[in-house]
KEVOGU-552428 format. One record per residue (C-alpha): x, y, z; residue in three letters. Coordinates in pm, whole numbers, plus 32768, in hexadecimal, padded with zeros to 4 digits. Each point is the difference from the previous one (the first is absolute). Example, Ala and Ser with C-alpha at 12.3 -4.5 7.8 and 13.67 -1.06 7.14 Angstrom:
<pagus>
84CE7E3E830CAla
808981587FBESer
</pagus>
This chain:
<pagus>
3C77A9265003Unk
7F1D7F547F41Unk
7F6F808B7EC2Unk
7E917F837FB5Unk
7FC4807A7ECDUnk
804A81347F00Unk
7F1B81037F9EUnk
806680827E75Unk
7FC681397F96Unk
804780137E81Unk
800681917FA6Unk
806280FC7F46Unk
7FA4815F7F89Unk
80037FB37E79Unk
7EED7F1A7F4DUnk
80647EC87F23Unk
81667FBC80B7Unk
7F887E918045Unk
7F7380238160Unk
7EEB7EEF7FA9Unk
80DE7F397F7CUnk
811A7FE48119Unk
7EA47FBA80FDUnk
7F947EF67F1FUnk
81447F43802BUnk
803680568135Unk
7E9F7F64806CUnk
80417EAC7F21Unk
815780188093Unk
7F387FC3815AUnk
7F2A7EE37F72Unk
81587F5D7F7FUnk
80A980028112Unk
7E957F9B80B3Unk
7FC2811580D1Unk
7EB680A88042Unk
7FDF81527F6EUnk
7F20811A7FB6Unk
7FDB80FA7EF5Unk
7F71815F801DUnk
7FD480C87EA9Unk
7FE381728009Unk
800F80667EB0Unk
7EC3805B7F17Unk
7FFC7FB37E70Unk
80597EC37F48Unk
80FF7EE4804FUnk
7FDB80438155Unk
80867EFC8112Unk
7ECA7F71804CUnk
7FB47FE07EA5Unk
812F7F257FBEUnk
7FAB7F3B8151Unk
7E5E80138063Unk
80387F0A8116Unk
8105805780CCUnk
800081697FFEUnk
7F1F81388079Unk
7FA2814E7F69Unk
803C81038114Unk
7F8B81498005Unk
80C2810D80F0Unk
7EF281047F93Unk
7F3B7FE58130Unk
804C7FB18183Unk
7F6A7EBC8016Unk
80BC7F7A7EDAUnk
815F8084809BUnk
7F8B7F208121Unk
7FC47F027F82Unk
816180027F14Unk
80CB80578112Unk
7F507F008105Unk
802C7EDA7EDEUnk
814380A47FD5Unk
80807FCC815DUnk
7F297EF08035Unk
80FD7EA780C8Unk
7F227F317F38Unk
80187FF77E65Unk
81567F967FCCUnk
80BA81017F27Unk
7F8981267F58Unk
801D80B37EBBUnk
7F7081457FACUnk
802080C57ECEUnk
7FE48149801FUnk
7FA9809E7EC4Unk
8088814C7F8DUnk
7ED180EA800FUnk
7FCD7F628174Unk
818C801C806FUnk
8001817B80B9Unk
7EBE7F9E80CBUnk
80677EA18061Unk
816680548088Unk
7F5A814980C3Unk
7EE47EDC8071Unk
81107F2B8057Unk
80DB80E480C4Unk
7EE9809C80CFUnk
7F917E998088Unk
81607F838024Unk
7FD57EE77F1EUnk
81917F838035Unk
7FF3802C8193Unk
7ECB7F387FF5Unk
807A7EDC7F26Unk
8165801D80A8Unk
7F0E7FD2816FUnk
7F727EAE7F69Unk
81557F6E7F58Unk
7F7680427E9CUnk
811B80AF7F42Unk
7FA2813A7F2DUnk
809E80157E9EUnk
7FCF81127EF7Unk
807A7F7F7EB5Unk
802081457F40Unk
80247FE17E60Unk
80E2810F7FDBUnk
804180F67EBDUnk
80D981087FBDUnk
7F0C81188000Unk
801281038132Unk
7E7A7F89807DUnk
80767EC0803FUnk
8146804F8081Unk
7F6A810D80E7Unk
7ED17F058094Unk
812B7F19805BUnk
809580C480C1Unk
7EC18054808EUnk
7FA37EA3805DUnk
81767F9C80A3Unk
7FE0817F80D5Unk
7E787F9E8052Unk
804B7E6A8051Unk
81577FC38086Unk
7F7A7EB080A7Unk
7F967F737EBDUnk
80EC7F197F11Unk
7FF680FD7EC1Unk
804F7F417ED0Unk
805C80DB7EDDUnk
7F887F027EBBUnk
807E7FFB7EA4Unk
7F4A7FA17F13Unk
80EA7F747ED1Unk
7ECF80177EFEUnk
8030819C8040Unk
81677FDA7F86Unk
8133805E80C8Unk
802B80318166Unk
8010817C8040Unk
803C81088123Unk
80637ED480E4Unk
808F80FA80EDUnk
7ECB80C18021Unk
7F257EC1808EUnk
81027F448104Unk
7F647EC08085Unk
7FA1800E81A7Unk
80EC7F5180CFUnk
7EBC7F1E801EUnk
7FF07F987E96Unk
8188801C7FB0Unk
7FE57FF37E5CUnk
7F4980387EEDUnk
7F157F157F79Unk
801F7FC77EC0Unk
7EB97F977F05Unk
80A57F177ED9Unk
7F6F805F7ED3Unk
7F1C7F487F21Unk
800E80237E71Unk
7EC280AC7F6AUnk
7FA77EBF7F2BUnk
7FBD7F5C8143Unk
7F7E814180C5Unk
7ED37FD37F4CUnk
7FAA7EAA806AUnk
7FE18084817BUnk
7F8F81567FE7Unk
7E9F7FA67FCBUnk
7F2B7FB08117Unk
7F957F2C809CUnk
817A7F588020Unk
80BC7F6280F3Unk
816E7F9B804CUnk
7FC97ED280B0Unk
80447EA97F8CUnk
7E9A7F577FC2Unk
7FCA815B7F37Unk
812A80087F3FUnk
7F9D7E997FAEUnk
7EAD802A7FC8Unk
805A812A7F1AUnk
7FCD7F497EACUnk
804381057EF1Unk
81568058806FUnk
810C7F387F3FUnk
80DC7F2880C3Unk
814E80C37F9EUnk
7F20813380A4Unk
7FB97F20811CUnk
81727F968043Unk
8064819E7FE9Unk
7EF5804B80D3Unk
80647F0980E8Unk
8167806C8002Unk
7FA781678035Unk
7F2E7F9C8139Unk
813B7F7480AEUnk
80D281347FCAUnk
7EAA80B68098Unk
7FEA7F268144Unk
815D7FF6803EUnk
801E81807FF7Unk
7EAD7FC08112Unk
80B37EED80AFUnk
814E80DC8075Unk
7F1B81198054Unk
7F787F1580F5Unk
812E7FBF80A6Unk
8080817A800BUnk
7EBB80478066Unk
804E7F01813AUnk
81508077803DUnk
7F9981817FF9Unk
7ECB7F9B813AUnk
81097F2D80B6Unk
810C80E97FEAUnk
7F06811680A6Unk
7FA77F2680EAUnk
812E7FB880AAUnk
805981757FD5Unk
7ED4806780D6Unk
804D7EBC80D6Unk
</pagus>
């Protein structure tokens, strides 16, 4: 089998978690590693994803049924390279009802595209609740529970096991807050030219920044290969 792309769905039921965050990296990750990629923001309010990255991402709207075409169709779309969406808390409910009445995972899984939900999880019952939700609702798509360190320990592990598809946890390093600040403003970007461009961070911010990327894209980089192994391994099952 081979996989053409991945479609990202960064979610979860509870606000400020670090859902634009994880899609920021995840779309420099793509640019790193010099692969085409897409954003789609669906979140409303400040420090949204398009506001950290005007050129390469889109503000959707699910509100009405031409704009759920048009997601879904760039969504599913052979063409694009990967995709990252982050779906913002107020929007979550509606999207994954949205998603599951179209068959978003059958169709991606018809074109090669892999589906992945990378789920920020916390140890409130909401959150536990919509993940089990989401793993009853999409069996066919690589669920990735997602801790975020900056949120402090890991908790509940038991209540959000990975899909055979996905295999582990992904883990988000965290950063210190002396040099959250420096990338928390928009517009900023993770990728090398901006990094370097970005003249009012120190160079010992620079260097931790820098360090703190490569624990981010390695975490990205074995998802990737799980990721492969999970598609094969169905493959030759249904072979």
């Amino acid at each position: 089998m081979s996989i053409r792309h991945s479609i990202y769905l960064v979610a979860s039921p509870r606000a400020r978690v670090g859902k634009t965050l994880l899609s920021r990296l995840l779309i420099d990750y793509h640019k790193h590693e010099e692969r085409e990629v897409a954003g789609f923001d669906l979140n409303t309010g400040d420090n949204t994803l398009k506001q950290f990255a005007p050129d390469g991402v889109a503000a959707a709207d699910i509100g009405s049924v031409k704009g759920q075409m048009a997601l879904f169709d760039h969504l599913v779309s052979e063409q694009g390279g990967g995709k990252v969406v982050d779906v913002g808390s107020d929007i979550f409910k509606n999207f994954f009802d949205l998603a599951f009445r179209i068959g978003l995972v059958e169709e991606a899984h018809k074109r090669n595209i892999a589906p992945v939900i990378l789920f920020i999880v916390s140890s409130d019952k909401q959150s536990a609740d919509a993940y089990g939700d989401l793993r009853a609702r999409f069996p066919g798509a690589a669920l990735t529970p997602v801790h975020n360190e900056m949120l402090g320990l890991a908790q509940h592990r038991d209540r959000f096991p990975p899909s055979a598809q996905s295999g582990a946890i992904l883990r988000m390093p965290v950063l210190s807050a002396s040099l959250r600040k420096y990338i928390e403003t928009p517009p900023f970007g993770f990728a090398d030219e901006q990094l370097a461009n970005a003249r009012h961070i120190p160079l010992e911010a620079h260097i931790e920044i820098q360090r703190w990327l490569r624990k981010a894209y390695l975490e990205f980089r074995e998802l990737d290969l799980r990721i492969l192994l999970g598609q094969l391994q169905t493959s030759l099952r249904l072979d």
